[in-house]
ZAKOL-102199 format. One record per residue (C-alpha): x, z negated, y negated; residue in one letter; chain. Coordinates in Angstrom, 2 decimals, decimal comma, padded with zeros to 5 digits. Layout:
x | z | y | type | mol
X | Z | Y | A | A
...
***
This chain:
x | z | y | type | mol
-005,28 | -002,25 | -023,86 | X | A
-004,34 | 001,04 | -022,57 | X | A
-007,17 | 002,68 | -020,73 | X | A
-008,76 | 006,13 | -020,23 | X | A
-012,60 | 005,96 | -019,29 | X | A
-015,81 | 003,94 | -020,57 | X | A
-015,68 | 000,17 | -019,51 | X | A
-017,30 | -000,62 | -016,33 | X | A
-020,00 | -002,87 | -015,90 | X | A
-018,92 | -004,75 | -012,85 | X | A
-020,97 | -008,10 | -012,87 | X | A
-019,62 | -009,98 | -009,99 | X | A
-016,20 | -008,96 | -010,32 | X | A
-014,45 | -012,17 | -009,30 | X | A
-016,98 | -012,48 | -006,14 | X | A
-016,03 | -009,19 | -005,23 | X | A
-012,26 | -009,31 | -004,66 | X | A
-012,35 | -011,85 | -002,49 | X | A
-012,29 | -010,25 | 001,18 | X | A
-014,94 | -009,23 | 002,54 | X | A
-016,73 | -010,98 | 005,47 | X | A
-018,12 | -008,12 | 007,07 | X | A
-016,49 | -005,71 | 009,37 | X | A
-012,79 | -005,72 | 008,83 | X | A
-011,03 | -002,48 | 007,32 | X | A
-009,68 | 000,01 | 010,27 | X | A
-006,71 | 001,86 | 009,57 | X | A
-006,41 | 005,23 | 010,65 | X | A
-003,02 | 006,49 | 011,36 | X | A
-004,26 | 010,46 | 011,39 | X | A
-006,47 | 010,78 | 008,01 | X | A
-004,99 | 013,55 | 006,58 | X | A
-009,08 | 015,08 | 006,08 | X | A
-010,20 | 011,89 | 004,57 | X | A
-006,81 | 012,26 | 002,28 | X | A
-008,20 | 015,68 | 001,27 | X | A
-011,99 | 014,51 | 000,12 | X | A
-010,15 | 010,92 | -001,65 | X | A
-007,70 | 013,32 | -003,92 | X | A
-010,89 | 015,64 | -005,05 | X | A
-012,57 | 012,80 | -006,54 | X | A
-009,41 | 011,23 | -007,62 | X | A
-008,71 | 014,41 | -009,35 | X | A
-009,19 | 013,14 | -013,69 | X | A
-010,58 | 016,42 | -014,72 | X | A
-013,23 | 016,89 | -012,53 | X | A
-014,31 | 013,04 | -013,23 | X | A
-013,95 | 013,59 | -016,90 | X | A
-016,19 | 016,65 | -017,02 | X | A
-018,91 | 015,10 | -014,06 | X | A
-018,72 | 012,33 | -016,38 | X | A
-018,08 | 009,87 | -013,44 | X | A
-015,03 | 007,34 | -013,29 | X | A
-013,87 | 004,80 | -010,43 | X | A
-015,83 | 001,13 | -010,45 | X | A
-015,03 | -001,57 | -008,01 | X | A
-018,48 | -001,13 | -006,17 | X | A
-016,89 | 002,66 | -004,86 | X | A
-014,70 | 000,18 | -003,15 | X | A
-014,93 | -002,11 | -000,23 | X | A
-012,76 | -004,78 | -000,40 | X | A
-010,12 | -006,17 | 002,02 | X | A
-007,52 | -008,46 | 002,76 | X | A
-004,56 | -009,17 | 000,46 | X | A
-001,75 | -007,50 | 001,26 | X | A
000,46 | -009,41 | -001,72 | X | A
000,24 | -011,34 | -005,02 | X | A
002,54 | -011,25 | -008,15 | X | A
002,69 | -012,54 | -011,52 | X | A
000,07 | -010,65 | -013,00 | X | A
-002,39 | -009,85 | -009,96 | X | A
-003,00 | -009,39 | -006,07 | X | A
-002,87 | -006,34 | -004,06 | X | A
-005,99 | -005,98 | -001,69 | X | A
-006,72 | -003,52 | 001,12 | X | A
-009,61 | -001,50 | 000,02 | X | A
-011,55 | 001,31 | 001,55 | X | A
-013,27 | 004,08 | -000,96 | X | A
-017,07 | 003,73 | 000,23 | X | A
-017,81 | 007,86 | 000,34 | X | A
-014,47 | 009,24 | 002,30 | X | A
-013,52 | 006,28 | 003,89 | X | A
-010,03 | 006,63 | 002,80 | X | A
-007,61 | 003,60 | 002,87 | X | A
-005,96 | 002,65 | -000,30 | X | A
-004,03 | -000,43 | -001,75 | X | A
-006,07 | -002,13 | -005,06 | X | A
-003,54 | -003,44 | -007,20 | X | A
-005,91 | -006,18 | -009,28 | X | A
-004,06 | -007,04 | -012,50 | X | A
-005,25 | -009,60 | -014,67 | X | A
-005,88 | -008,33 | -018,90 | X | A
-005,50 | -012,05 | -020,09 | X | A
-002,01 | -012,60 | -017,90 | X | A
-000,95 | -009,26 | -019,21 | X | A
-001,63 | -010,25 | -022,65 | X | A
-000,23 | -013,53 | -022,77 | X | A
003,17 | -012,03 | -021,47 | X | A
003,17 | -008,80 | -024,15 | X | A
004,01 | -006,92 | -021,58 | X | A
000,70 | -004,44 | -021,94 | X | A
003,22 | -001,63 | -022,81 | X | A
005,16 | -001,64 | -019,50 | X | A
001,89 | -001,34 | -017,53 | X | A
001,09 | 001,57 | -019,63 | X | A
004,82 | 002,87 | -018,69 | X | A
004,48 | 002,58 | -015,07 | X | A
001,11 | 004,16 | -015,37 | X | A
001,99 | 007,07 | -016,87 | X | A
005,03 | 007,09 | -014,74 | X | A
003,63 | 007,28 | -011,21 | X | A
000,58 | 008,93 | -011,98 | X | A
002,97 | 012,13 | -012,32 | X | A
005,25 | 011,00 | -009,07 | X | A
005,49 | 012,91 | -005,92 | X | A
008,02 | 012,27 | -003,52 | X | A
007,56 | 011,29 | -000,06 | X | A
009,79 | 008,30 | -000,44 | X | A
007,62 | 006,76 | -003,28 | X | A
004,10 | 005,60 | -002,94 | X | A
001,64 | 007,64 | -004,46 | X | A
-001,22 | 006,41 | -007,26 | X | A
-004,25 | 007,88 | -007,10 | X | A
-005,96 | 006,36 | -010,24 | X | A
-006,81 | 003,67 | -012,10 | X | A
-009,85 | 002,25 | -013,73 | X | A
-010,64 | -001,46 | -015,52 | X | A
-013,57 | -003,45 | -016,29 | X | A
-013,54 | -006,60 | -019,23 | X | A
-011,25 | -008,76 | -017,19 | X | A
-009,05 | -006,85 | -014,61 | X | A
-007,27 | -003,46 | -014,40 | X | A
-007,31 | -001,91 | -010,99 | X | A
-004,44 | 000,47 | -010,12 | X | A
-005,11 | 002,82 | -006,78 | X | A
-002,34 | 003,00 | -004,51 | X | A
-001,45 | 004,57 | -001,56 | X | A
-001,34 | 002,59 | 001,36 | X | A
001,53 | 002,39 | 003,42 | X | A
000,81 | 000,34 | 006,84 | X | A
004,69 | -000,39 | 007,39 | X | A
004,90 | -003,44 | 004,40 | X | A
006,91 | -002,82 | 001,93 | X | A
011,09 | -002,50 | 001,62 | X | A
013,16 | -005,08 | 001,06 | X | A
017,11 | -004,87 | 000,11 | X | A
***
């Protein structure tokens, strides 16, 4: 499976995604500062050479926003800046099963180099034994349908 990073030791992964029953997740219409501090630690170089990568526990988790074949989208908030972001969860096994590991990679390498204000922006990515988590911008409006 195509994946830059160590593996993550996430124990309680499953337990995790499911939204949390704590405080729910605020969304802040003006967060261009907590935008700022998000990027520098989404920023791969600077993780590479700290030696630090994303895990599920820098994220708390929200409510689903939408499911597909392959996974759920979840609100999520990063723990340190705060910062709002859509957790695409995709399933390894589902992604397997369907051969279709090669198109993830695709769409990874595709929109990790995208930016246009049109199309949502991906921050990062990281994965653990079961599920690969994409990092998406969030856009409060729902998404576009033709």
């Amino acid at each position: 499976m195509y994946a830059v990073g160590k593996e993550n030791g996430v124990n309680a992964a499953a337990a995790a995604m499911m939204p949390s029953k704590s405080q729910p997740i605020a969304v802040d219409d003006d967060n261009a500062e907590l935008e700022a501090a998000f990027l520098a630690k989404s920023n791969e170089d600077d993780a590479a050479k700290a030696g630090t990568r994303w895990t599920l526990n820098d994220f708390e988790i929200g409510k689903p926003l939408g499911r597909g074949k392959f996974g759920k989208v979840y609100l999520a908030r990063e723990r340190r800046t705060k910062y709002i972001v859509a957790l695409k969860v995709l399933s390894k096994n589902q992604l397997l099963k369907s051969g279709v590991e090669h198109q993830l990679r695709r769409e990874i390498e595709i929109q990790a180099h995208l930016r246009h204000r049109h199309i949502l922006r991906m921050y990062g990515y990281f994965y653990d034994n079961k599920n690969i988590y994409l990092i998406l911008e969030y856009s409060p409006g729902g998404e576009v349908s033709c």
